[in-house]
C-alpha positions as CSV (number, residue, x, y, z in Angstrom):
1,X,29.4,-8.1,7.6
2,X,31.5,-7.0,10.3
3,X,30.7,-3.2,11.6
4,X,34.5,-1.7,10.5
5,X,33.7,-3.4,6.7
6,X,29.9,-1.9,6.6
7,X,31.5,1.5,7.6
8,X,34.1,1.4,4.4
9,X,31.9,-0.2,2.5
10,X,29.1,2.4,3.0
11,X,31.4,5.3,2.1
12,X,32.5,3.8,-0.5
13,X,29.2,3.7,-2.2
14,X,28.2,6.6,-0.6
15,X,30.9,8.9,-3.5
16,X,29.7,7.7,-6.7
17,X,25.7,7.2,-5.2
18,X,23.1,8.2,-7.8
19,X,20.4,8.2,-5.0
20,X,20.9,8.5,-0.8
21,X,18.4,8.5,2.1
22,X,16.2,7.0,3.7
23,X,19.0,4.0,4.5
24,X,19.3,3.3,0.8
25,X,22.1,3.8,-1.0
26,X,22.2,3.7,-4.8
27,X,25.2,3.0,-6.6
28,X,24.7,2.7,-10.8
29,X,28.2,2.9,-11.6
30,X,28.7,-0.8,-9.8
31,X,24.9,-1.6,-9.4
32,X,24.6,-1.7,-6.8
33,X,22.4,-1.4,-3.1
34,X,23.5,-0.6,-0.3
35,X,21.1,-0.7,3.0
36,X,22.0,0.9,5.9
37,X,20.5,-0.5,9.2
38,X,21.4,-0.4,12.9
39,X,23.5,-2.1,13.9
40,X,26.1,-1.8,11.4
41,X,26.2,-5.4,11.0
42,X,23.2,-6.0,9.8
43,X,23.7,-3.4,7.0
44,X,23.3,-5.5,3.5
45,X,24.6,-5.1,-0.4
46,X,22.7,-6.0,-3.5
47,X,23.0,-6.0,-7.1
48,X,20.3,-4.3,-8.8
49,X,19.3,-7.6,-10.2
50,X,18.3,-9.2,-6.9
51,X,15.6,-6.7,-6.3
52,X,12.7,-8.5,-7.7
53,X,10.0,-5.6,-6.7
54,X,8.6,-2.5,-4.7
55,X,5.1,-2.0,-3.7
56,X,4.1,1.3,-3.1
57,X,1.6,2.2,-0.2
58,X,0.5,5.3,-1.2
59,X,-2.9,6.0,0.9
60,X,-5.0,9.2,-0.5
61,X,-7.4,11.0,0.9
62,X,-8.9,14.3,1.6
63,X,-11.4,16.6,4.2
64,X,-12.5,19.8,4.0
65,X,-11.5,22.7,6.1
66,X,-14.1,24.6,7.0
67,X,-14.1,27.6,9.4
68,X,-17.7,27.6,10.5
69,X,-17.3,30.1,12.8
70,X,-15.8,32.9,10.6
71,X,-18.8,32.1,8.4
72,X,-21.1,32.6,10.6
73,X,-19.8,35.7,12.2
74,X,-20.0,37.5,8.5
75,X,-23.3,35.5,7.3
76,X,-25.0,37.4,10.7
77,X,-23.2,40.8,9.9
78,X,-24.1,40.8,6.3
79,X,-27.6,40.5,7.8
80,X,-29.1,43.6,9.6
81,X,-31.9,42.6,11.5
82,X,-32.0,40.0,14.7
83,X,-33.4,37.4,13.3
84,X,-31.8,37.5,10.0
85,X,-28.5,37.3,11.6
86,X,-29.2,33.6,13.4
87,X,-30.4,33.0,9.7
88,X,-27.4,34.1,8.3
89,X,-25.0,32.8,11.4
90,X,-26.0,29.3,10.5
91,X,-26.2,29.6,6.9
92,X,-22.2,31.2,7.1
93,X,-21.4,28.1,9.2
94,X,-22.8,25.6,6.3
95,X,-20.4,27.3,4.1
96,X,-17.7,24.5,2.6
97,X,-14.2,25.3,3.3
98,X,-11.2,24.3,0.7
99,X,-10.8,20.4,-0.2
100,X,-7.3,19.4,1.7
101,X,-5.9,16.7,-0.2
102,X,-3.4,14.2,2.2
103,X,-1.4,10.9,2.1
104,X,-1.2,9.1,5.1
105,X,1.8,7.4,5.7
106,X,3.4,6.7,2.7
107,X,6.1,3.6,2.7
108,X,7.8,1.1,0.5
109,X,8.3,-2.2,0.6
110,X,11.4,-3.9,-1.4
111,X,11.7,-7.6,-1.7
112,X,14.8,-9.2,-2.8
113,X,15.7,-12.9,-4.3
114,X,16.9,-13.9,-1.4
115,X,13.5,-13.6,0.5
116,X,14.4,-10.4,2.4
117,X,12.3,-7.7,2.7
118,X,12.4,-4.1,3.8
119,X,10.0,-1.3,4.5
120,X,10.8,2.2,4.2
121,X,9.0,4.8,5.8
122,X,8.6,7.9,4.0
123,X,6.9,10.0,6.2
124,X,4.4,9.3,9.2
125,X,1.1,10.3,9.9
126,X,-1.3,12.5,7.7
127,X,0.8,14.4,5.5
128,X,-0.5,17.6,3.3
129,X,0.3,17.5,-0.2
130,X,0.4,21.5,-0.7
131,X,2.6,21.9,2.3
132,X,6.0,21.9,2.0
133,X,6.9,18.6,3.8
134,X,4.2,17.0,1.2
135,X,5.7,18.5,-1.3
136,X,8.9,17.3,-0.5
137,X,8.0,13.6,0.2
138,X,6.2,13.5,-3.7
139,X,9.2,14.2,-4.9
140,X,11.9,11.8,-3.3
141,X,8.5,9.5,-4.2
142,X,9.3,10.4,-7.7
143,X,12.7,10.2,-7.5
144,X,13.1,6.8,-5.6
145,X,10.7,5.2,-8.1
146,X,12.3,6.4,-11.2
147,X,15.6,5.1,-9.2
148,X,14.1,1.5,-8.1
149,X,13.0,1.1,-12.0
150,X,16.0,1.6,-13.6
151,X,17.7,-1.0,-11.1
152,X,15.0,-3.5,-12.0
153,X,15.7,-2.5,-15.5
154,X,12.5,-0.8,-16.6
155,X,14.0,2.3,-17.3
156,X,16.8,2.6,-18.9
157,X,19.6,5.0,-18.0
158,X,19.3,7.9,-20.5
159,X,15.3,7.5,-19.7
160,X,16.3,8.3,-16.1
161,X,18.4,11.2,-16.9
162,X,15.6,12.8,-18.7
163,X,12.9,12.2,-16.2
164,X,15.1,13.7,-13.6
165,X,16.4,16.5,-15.6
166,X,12.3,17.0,-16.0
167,X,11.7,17.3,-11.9
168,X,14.4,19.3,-11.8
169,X,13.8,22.0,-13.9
170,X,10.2,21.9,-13.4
């Protein structure tokens, strides 16, 4: 595809797309894909029914963060005395912090009939999931999933309204 036809082509679909980013551009009123990639010529259109299947690398995990310092400092001034205040220094310090929960970079890989494959990075590195970029990547997560399985037909379209009228409004 020649770089001046990509351009059209990925405005075109870019009006009517039920789901954009990331490169991917979904189009359910002619369903269709459209991938963007650099350079324009090597951008690439599919019907929903060449997609043959996404695998999800979604790698959980978690720590705890502690501050063993702070715990120390008020286990030694809760005690009075010298010697209870190493006591209660390194007993503070022993004191668990809160569980962090993470994902560490989570991806996508979508294969097609025609043997070609591409990943797509979400997010790199350890990512939080209270923060607010965590937050954010679960749901485009949600969102790209429930979009990938009503291309592949296993969700049918007034299923995918409803599930994203649910993240919505939740």
């Amino acid at each position: 595809m020649d770089k001046i036809k990509a351009k059209e082509l990925y405005k075109e679909m870019k009006q009517d797309a039920s789901f954009n980013g990331y490169g991917l551009v979904f189009n359910d009123k002619k369903q269709k894909l459209f991938i963007k990639l650099h350079p324009w010529e090597d951008c690439r259109v599919y019907n929903y029914r060449d997609i043959m299947n996404d695998t999800w690398f979604l790698k959980p995990g978690s720590y705890n963060q502690g501050h063993p310092w702070l715990g120390a400092y008020a286990g030694s001034a809760m005690s009075h005395n010298v010697s209870g205040g190493i006591m209660g220094a390194l007993m503070g310090s022993r004191i668990p912090g809160k569980k962090v929960t993470y994902t560490t970079n989570p991806r996508v890989n979508i294969s097609f009939r025609d043997g070609f494959d591409i990943t797509i990075v979400l997010g790199h590195g350890l990512i939080k999931d209270r923060s607010i970029r965590g937050r954010s990547i679960k749901e485009v997560i949600k969102i790209l999933q429930a979009q990938l399985a009503k291309a592949e037909g296993e969700m049918t379209l007034d299923e995918y309204d409803k599930f994203m009228d649910r993240i919505w409004n939740s």
